[in-house]
N, C-alpha and C positions, 0 to 999 in steps of 0.2 A: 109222384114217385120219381128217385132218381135215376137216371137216365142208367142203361146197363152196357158195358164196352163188352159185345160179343165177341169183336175181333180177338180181345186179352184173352179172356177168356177158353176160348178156341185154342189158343197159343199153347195157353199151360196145360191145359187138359192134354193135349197129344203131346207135348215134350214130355208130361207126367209120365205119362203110358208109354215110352221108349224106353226108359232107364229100367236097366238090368238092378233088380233091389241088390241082389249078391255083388254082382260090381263095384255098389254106391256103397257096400259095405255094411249093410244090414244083417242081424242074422236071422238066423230063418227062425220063426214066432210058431208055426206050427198050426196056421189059420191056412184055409185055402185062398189062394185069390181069385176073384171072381173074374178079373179083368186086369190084363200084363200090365206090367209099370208098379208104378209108386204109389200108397197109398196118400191122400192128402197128409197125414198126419206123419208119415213118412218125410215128405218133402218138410212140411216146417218144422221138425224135428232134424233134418239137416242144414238148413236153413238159420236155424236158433230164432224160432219166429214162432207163437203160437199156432196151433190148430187153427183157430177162429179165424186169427187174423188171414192168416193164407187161404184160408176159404172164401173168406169175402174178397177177397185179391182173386183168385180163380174166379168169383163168380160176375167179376168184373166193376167190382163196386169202386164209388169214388172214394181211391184211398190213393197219398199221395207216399208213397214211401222212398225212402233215403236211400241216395248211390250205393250205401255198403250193404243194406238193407236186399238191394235192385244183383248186388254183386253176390249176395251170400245164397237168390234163390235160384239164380244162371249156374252159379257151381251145383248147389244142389242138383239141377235138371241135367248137369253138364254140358249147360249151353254152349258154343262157342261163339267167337268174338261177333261174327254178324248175326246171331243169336238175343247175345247180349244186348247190342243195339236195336235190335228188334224189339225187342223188353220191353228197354227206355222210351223209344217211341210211342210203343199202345196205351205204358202208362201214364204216356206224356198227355195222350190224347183221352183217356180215363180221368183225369186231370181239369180240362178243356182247357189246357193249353198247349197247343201244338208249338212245333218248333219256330216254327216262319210260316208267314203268309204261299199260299201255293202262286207259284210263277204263272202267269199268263201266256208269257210269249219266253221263249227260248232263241236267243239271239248268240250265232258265233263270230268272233271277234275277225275284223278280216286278215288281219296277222294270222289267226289261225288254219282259216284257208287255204292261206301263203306256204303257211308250214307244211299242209296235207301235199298241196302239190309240190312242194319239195321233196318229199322222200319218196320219188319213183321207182325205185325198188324194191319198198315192203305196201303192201295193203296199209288202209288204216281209217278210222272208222273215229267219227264221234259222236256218242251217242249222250242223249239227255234223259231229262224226268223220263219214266215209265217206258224208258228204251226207245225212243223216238229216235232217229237216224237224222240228227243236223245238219250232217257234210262227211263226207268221203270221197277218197283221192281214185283217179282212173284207176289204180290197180284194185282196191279194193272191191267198184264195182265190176273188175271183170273176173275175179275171186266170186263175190257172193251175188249179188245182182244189179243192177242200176237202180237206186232208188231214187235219184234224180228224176226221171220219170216218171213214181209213182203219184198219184195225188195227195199233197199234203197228210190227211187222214192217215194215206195207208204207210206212211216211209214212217214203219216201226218195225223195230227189229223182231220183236214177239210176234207179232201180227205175221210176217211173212216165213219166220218161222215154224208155226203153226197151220197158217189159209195157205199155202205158196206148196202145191206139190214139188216143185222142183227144190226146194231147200230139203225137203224129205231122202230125195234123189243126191241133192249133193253132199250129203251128212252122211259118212260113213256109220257116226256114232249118233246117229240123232236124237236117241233116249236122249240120251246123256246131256246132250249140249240143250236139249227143249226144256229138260226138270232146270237144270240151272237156270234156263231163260227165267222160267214162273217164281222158282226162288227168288231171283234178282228179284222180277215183277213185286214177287210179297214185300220183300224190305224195301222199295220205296214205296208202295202204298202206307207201308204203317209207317214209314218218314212222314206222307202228305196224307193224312188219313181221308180231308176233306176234297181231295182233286176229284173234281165230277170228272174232269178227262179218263182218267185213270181208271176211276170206277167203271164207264162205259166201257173201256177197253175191255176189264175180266170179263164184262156180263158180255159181251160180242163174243171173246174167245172162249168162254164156255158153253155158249151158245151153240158155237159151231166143231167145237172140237170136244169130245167126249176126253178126248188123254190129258187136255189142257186142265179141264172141270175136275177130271180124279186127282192131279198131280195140286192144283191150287188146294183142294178142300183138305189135304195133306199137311196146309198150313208149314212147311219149310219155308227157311230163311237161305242165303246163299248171297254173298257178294266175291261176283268174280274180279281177279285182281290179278291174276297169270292162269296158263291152261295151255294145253294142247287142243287142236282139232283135228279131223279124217275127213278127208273129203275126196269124192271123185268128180273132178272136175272135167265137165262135156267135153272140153278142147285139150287138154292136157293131162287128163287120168290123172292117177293117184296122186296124192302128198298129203306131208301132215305139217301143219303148222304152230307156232308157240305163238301167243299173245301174253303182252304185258296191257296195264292197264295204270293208265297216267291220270289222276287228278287235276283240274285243268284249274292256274293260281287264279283267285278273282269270281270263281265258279265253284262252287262244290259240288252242282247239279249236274256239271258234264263232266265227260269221262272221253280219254284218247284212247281208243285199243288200236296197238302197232303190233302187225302180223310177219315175223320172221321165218325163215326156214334155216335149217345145218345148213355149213359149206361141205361141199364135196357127199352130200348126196342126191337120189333120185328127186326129193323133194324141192332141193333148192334148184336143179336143172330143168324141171316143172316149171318151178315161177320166174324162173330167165324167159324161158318160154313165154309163159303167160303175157308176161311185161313186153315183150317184143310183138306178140299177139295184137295187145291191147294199142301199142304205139299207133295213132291216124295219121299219116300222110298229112301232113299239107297242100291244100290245094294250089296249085301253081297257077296264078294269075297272067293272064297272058298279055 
């Protein structure tokens, strides 16, 4: 028997069941629905795709279907763009050909090092596969934590956003910034479907965190790419911060987040702060 893509499957069924039918433009048939959302026959019917066929596509069967085919059932569900690529992925892997082999080792270029501790003024973070924390500049870790010290293992961003009460404490908005964490998490798992890292990672944070387990089996997508944060920071109280998010050339795996604040507010006089905080003395050799 062939093999069945839960993950896909999982996908459509709950984006099905998000869409407002009125919305998508249906009109009302005068049946009850048993259950919110789209009916299958709904979705390929917007779609321009049989019943059947979209059925055995939900049910995660090996069907290999065409970019416009992949484009016509995201509009349908009203996927958005890292939605869309989420698609492509499960069906990539539905398929059994995944994109690329999963990386073993995540290696940052020492140019880029150079770079981090160049911009002594803003935070900044580069994270890899499945949020792994590769390198961050002093400000960053006197921002969020030292992950220089943590043991290989734990210097993940997910991981101490979730096991780490003090990230609880410093997230003003913690919902907020934790659901996008596992979003992220979701879209590169079904980038690397096969990375046994990765996998161990969910099963650890579901394991230990009941909000992590409700928010994954929710199966959203989410690629952050800009954003705000809130945060009360131990030493420096309040500020909120913008993050851009830089694709690193030569890499696709890694990701630059550079963390800014406004001029001539409370915030940015916070992270003058901070950064003067953070500055160690030089020992003076006698």
């Amino acid at each position: 028997m062939a093999s069945v893509n839960r993950e896909l499957s999982d996908f459509l069924r709950r984006a099905r069941s998000k869409v407002d039918p009125a919305r998508a433009g249906l009109p009302y048939d005068g049946r009850i629905r048993r259950v919110p959302g789209l009916r299958r026959e709904e979705v390929a019917l917007l779609a321009g795709v049989s019943t059947d066929y979209y059925t055995r596509l939900e049910q995660g069967r090996r069907i290999t279907p065409s970019e416009s085919v992949l484009d016509a059932i995201a509009r349908a569900l009203g996927l958005d763009e890292a939605g869309r690529t989420h698609l492509g992925h499960l069906v990539g892997a539905t398929a059994g050909t995944p994109r690329t082999n999963t990386p073993t080792v995540q290696r940052v270029r020492p140019g880029l090092y150079q770079f981090l501790d160049s911009l002594d003024g803003h935070p900044a973070l580069i994270l890899g596969r499945r949020t792994d924390v590769l390198a961050s500049n002093r400000l960053a870790r006197a921002l969020f934590t030292d992950f220089d010290t943590m043991r290989p293992k734990e210097r993940n961003y997910a991981r101490w956003m979730f096991l780490d009460e003090a990230a609880r404490t410093l997230f003003l908005d913690w919902d907020q910034q934790a659901r996008a964490c596992v979003e992220n998490l979701r879209l590169d798992l079904g980038n690397y479907p096969d990375d046994p890292a990765a996998r161990d990672l969910v099963a650890d944070l579901a394991q230990h965190s009941p909000q992590f387990r409700a928010w994954w089996e929710e199966h959203g997508v989410y690629q952050r790419t800009f954003g705000s944060k809130r945060l009360r920071h131990p030493v420096v109280g309040d500020l909120t911060v913008q993050y851009e998010t830089l694709t690193m050339p030569g890499d696709r795996d890694q990701a630059l987040f550079v963390y800014t604040t406004e001029a001539g507010t409370s915030s940015r006089e916070a992270m003058n702060l901070l950064a003067s905080w953070a500055r160690v003395p030089e020992l003076e050799l006698p």
